[in-house]
C-alpha positions as CSV (number, residue, x, y, z in Angstrom):
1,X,82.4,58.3,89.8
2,X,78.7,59.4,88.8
3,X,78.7,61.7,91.6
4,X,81.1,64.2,89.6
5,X,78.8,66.5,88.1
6,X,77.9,67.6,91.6
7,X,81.6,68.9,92.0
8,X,81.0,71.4,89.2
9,X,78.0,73.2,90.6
10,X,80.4,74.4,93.5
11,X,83.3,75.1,90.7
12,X,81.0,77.3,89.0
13,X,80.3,78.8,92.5
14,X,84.2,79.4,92.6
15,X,84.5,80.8,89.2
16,X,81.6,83.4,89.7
17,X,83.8,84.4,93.1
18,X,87.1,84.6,90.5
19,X,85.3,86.2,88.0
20,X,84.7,88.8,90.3
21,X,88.3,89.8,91.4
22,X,89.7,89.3,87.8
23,X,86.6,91.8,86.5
24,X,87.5,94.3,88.9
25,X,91.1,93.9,88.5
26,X,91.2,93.9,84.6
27,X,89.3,97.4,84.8
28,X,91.7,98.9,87.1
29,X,94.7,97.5,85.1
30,X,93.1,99.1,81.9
31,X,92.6,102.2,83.6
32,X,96.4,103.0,83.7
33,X,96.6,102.6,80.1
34,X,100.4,101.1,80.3
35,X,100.3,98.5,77.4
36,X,102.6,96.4,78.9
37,X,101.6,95.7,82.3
38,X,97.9,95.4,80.4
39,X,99.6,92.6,78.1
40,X,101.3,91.1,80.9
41,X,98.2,90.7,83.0
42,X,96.0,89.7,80.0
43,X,98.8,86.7,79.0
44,X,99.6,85.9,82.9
45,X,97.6,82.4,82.4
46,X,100.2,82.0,79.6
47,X,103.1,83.0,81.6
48,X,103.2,80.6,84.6
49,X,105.0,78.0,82.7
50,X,108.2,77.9,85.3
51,X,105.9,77.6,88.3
52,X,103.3,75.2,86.6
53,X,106.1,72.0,85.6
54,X,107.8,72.2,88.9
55,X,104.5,72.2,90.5
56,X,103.0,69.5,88.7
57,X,104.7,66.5,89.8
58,X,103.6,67.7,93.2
59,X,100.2,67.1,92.2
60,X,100.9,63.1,90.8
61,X,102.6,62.9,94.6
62,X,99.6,63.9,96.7
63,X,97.0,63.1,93.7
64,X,95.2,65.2,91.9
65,X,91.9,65.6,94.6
66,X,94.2,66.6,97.7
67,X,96.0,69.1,95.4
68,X,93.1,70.3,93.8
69,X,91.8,71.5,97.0
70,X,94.8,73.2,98.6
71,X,94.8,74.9,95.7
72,X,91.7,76.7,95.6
73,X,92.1,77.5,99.6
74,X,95.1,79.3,98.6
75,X,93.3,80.9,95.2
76,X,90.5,82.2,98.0
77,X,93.1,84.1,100.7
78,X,95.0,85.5,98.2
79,X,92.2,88.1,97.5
80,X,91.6,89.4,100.5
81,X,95.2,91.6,101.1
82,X,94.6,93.1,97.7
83,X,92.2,96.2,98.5
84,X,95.4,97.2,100.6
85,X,97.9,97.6,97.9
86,X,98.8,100.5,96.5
87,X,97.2,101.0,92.9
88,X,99.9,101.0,90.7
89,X,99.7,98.4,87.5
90,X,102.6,96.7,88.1
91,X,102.2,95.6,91.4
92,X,98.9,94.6,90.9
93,X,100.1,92.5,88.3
94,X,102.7,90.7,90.2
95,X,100.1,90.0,93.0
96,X,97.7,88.1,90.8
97,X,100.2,86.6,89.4
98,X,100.4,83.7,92.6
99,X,96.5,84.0,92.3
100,X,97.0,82.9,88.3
101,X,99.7,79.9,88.8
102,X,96.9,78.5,91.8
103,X,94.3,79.2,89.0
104,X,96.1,77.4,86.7
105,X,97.4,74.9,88.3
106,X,94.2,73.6,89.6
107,X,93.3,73.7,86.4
108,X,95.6,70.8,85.7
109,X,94.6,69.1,88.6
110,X,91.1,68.6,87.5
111,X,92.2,67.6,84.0
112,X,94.2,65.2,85.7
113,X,91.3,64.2,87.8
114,X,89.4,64.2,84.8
115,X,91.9,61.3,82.5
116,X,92.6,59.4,84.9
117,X,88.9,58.6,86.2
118,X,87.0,60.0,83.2
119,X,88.7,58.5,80.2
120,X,85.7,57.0,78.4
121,X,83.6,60.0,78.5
122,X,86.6,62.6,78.5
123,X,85.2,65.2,75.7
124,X,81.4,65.2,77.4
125,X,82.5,65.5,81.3
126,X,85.6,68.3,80.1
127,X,83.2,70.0,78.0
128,X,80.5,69.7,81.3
129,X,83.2,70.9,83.4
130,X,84.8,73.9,81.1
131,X,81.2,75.0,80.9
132,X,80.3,75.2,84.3
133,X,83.3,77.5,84.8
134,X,82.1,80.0,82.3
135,X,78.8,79.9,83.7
136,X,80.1,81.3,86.9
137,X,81.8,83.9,84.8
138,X,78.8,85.4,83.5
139,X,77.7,86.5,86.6
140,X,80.9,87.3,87.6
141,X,82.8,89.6,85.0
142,X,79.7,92.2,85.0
143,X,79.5,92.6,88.9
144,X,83.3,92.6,89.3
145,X,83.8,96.3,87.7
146,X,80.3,97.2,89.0
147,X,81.2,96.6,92.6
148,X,84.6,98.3,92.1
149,X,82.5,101.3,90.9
150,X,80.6,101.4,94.4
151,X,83.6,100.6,96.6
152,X,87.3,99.5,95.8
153,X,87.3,96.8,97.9
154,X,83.8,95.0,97.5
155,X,84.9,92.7,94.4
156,X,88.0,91.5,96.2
157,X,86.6,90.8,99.4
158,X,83.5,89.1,97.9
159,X,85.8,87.4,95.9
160,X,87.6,85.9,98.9
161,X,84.1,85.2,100.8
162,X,82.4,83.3,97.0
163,X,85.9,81.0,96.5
164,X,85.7,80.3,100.6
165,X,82.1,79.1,100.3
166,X,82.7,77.1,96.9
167,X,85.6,75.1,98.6
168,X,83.4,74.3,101.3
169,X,80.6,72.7,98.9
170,X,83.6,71.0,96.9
171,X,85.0,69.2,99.8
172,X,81.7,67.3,100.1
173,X,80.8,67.1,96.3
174,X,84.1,65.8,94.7
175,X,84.3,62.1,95.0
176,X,87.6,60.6,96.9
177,X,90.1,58.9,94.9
178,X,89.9,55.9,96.6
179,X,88.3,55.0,93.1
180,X,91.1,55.2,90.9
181,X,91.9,51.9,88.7
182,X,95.0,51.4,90.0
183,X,98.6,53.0,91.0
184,X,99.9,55.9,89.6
185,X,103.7,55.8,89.6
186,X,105.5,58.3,90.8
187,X,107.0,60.5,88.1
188,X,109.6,63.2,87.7
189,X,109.3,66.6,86.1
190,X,111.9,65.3,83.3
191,X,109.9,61.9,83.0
192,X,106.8,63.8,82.7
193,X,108.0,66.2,79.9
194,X,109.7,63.0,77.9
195,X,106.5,61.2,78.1
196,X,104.9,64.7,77.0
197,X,107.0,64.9,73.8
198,X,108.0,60.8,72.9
199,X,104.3,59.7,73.5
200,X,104.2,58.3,69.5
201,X,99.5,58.8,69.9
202,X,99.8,62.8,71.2
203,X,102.1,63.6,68.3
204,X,99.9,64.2,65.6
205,X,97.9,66.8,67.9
206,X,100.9,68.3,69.8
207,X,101.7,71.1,67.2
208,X,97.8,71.5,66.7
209,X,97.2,71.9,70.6
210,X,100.0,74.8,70.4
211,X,99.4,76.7,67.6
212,X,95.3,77.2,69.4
213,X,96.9,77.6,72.7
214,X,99.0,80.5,71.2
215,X,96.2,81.7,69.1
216,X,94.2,82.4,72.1
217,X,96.4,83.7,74.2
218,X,97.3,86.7,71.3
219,X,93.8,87.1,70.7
220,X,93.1,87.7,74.7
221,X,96.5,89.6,75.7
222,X,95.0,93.1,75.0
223,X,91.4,92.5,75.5
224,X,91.0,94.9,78.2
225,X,93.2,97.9,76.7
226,X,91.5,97.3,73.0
227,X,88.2,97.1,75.1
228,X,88.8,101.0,76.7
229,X,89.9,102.4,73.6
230,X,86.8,101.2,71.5
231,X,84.7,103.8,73.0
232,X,83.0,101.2,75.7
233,X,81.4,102.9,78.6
234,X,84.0,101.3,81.8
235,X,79.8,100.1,83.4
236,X,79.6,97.8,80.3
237,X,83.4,96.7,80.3
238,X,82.5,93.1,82.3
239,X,79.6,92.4,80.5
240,X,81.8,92.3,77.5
241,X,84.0,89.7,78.8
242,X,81.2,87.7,80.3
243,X,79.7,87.7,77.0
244,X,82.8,86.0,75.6
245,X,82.2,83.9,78.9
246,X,78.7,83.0,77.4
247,X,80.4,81.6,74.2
248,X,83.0,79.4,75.7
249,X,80.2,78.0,78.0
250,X,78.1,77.3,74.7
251,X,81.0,75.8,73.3
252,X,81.6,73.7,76.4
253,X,78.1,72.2,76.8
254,X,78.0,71.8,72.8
255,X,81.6,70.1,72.9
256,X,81.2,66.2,71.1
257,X,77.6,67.4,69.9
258,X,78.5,69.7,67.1
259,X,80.8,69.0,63.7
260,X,84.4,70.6,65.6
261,X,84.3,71.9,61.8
262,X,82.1,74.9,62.5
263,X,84.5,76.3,64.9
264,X,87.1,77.1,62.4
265,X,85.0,80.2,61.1
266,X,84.1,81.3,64.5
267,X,87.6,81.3,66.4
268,X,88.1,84.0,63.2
269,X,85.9,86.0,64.7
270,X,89.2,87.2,67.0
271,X,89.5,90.2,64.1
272,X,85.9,91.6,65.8
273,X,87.5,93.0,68.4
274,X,89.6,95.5,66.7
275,X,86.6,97.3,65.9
276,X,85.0,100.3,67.1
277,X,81.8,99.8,70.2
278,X,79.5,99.3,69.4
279,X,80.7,97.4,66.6
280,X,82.8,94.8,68.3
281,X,80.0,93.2,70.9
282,X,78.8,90.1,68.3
283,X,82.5,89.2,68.2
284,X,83.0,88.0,72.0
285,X,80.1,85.7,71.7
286,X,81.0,84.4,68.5
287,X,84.6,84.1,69.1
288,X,84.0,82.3,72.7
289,X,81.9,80.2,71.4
290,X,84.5,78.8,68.7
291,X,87.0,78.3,71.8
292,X,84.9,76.7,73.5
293,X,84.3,74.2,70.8
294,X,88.2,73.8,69.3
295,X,89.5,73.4,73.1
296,X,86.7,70.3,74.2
297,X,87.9,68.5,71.0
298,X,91.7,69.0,71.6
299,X,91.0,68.5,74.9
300,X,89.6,65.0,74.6
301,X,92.1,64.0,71.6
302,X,95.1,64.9,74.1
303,X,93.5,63.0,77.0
304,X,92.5,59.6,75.4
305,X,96.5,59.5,74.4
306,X,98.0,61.1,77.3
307,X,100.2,58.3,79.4
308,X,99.1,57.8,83.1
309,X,103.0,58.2,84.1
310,X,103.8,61.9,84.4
311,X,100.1,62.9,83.7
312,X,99.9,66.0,86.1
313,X,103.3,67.6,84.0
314,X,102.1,66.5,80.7
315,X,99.3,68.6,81.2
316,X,100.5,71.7,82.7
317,X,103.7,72.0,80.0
318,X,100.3,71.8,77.1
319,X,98.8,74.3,78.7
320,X,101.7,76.9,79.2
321,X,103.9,76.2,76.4
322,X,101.6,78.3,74.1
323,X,101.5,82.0,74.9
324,X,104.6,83.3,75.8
325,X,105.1,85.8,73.6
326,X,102.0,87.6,73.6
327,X,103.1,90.0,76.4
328,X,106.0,91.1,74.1
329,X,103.9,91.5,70.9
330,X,101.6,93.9,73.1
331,X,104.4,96.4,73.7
332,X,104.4,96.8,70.0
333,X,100.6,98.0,69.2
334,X,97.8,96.4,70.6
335,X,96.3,95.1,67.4
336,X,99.2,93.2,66.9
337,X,98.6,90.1,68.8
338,X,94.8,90.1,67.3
339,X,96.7,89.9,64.0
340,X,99.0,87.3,65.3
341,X,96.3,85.0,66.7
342,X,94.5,85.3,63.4
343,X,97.3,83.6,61.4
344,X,97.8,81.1,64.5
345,X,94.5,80.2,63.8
346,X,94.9,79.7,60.0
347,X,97.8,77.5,60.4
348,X,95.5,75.7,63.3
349,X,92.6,75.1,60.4
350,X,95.1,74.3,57.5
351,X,97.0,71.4,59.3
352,X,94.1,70.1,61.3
353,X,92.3,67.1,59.2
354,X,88.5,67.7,58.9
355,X,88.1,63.9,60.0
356,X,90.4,64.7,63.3
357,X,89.8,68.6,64.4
């Protein structure tokens, strides 16, 4: 499998082509100012829980490389009807909602890829791979709002055309899995959540892998709104989220080489963006950065104990089961899921053992 980190220059390719469409739609979302639909489409990665478990065994039928695939061709034509929809908040929420689950879901595929090909090296190639995704996003989450600015339906349409060309170069690049070190049984949704939950190794980092996973999605539910109402010109609004980009790639390429210790301070770093522009710009860096580096550890602790059988729904009920409540804080202020991702944190950094996290 040492042809892998070829696959990632094309992901990164595919990211820069999401990045774009998110950009442009995050701006236009924020625009409307209506707090909830803002919350909803800033938590939707956190919200596809139903669609992600009943998915997932799909992916330990067909295998991980197949499904990772389909997946991003769907990701790709689901940007082009946008520019015809009408521009109201909450329909442009529910249509990026499909474009999220694919998101997501191939998300799960890779880390699936990723355990069950990459287990001796799991923190280095995740942290490779998280990395090349956030690369793509800084190019991506400036242009997105920029294009939008010249013509409504240049960031969507280039969208489509970036994720169309990046599946293209990962066809070739991504290695078959004619590889893999043996059979994977075939495993239920229920089987896969039992072995989620009963696995005795993933306890100890089950409630750890959570609490950040809820952190993070409070600390990102508003991040457009709080964004508009800081005083930020709308031109700069995607550099602003590409450089929080720039920090979870830093963290990514820096995942397994640093003390995970020194994130703990910067995830804090959250309470930065409740300030004023141009006050708030050191805390997207910072705080990305922090992410980057709490999420390659916990990503690596969970795969090295992870069991093969039910892999695919393992993962996607870790990575859904923590934000689902962000949306509903958001209706009620939107420093208040800041605040709540702060104390998520804490508890994170209190229970986490310096020798483990």
């Amino acid at each position: 499998m040492r042809a892998l980190p070829k696959a990632y220059l094309p992901e990164a390719l595919g990211d820069l082509g999401a990045a774009l469409g998110f950009g442009a739609l995050s701006l236009e979302i924020a625009r409307t100012g209506e707090a909830f639909w803002v919350g909803a489409f800033g938590a939707l990665g956190y919200l596809t829980l139903g669609p992600l478990l009943l998915l997932s065994p799909w992916l330990d039928r067909v295998g991980p490389r197949r499904g990772l695939l389909a997946l991003r061709l769907l990701r790709a034509l689901l940007w082009l009807p946008l520019p015809l929809l009408p521009r109201e908040a909450a329909l442009l929420v529910l249509w990026a909602y499909p474009i999220m689950v694919a998101t997501d879901l191939g998300v799960v595929a890779w880390d699936a890829y990723q355990v069950r090909f990459q287990r001796k090296r799991l923190q280095r190639e995740t942290g490779l791979l998280y990395a090349a995704w956030n690369l793509g996003g800084l190019l991506g989450w400036p242009l997105g709002p920029l294009l939008l600015l010249l013509h409504p339906a240049l960031p969507y349409l280039g969208a489509a055309g970036v994720l169309l060309l990046a599946l293209f170069l990962l066809t070739s690049a991504l290695p078959q899995e004619a590889h893999s070190p043996g059979p994977v049984p075939r495993a239920s949704l229920r089987a896969g959540l039992r072995a989620l939950l009963a696995h005795p190794p993933l306890r100890p980092y089950l409630l750890l892998s959570l609490l950040f996973q809820l952190g993070h999605a409070l600390a990102t539910a508003l991040l457009g709104l709080l964004i508009l109402r800081s005083g930020a010109p709308e031109a700069l609004f995607g550099l602003l989220l590409a450089l929080e980009d720039l920090g979870y790639a830093l963290g990514g390429l820096l995942a397994g080489r640093l003390p995970p210790g020194l994130a703990r301070p910067l995830a804090l770093a959250a309470g930065g963006f409740l300030l004023p522009f141009p006050l708030l710009l050191p805390a997207f860096p910072l705080y990305g950065l922090g992410v980057g580096l709490l999420s390659g550890r916990l990503r690596a602790l969970r795969g090295e104990r992870l069991p093969e059988e039910g892999l695919a729904a393992a993962l996607a009920g870790l990575r859904a089961l923590g934000g689902l409540g962000a949306g509903v804080f958001g209706r009620l202020g939107p420093a208040l899921p800041v605040w709540g991702a702060l104390l998520a944190f804490l508890l994170l950094f209190l229970l986490g053992r310096p020798r483990k996290m």
